[in-house]
N, C-alpha and C positions, 0 to 999 in steps of 0.2 A: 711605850710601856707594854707592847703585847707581844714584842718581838719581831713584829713583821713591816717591810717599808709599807709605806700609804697607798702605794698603785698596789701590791701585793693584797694589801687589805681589802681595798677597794672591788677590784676581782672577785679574794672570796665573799664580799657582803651582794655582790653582782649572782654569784656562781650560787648561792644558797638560796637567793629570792625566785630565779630562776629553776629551779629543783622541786622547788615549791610549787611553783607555779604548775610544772608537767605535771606531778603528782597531785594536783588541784583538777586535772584532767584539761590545761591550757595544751596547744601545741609547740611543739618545741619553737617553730619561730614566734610566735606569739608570746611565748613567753622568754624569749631575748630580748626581742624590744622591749618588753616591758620591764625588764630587769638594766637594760642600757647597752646593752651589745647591738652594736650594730645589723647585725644579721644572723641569723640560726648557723653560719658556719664557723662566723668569731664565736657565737657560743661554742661548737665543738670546738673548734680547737682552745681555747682556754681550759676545756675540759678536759682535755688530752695534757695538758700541758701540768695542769695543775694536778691532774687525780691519774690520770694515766688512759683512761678510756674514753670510749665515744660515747658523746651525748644519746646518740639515736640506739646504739645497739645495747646500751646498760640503763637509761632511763626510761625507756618508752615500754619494755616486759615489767618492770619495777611499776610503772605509774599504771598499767594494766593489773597487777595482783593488787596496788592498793586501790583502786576503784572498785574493784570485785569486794574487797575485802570492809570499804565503806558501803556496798551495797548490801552485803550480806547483813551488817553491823544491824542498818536502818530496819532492815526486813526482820532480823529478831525482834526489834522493839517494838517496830509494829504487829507483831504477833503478841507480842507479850500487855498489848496495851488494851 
């Protein structure tokens, strides 16, 4: 009903928990296993495969400005409180 086969699906519900995870400030293998990929390099290449880039050189500056950008968040509100 959503257009895409099961392994397909499967992958992106894998590929977005994963994503999550880096930008939760996990490491990219860390957060493979724990998304179900065998190892941080099936995570790249799934990534490559599916979205067209590397894990490491488009996730890991991305999971760097959102951690700044939840640090900064925290640090307003504690000035504000």
């Amino acid at each position: 009903s959503v257009g895409l086969p099961v392994k397909q699906l499967v992958i992106w519900r894998r590929l977005r928990y994963a994503v999550d995870r880096v930008l939760a400030g996990a490491s990219l293998t860390a957060a493979a296993l724990d998304a179900g990929f065998s190892d941080a390099a099936h995570f790249s290449r799934s990534m490559r495969a599916t979205f067209g880039v590397r894990a490491d050189r488009s996730l890991i500056p991305v999971a760097r400005q959102h951690q700044s950008a939840v640090e900064a968040s925290r640090d307003s509100q504690a000035g504000a409180a």
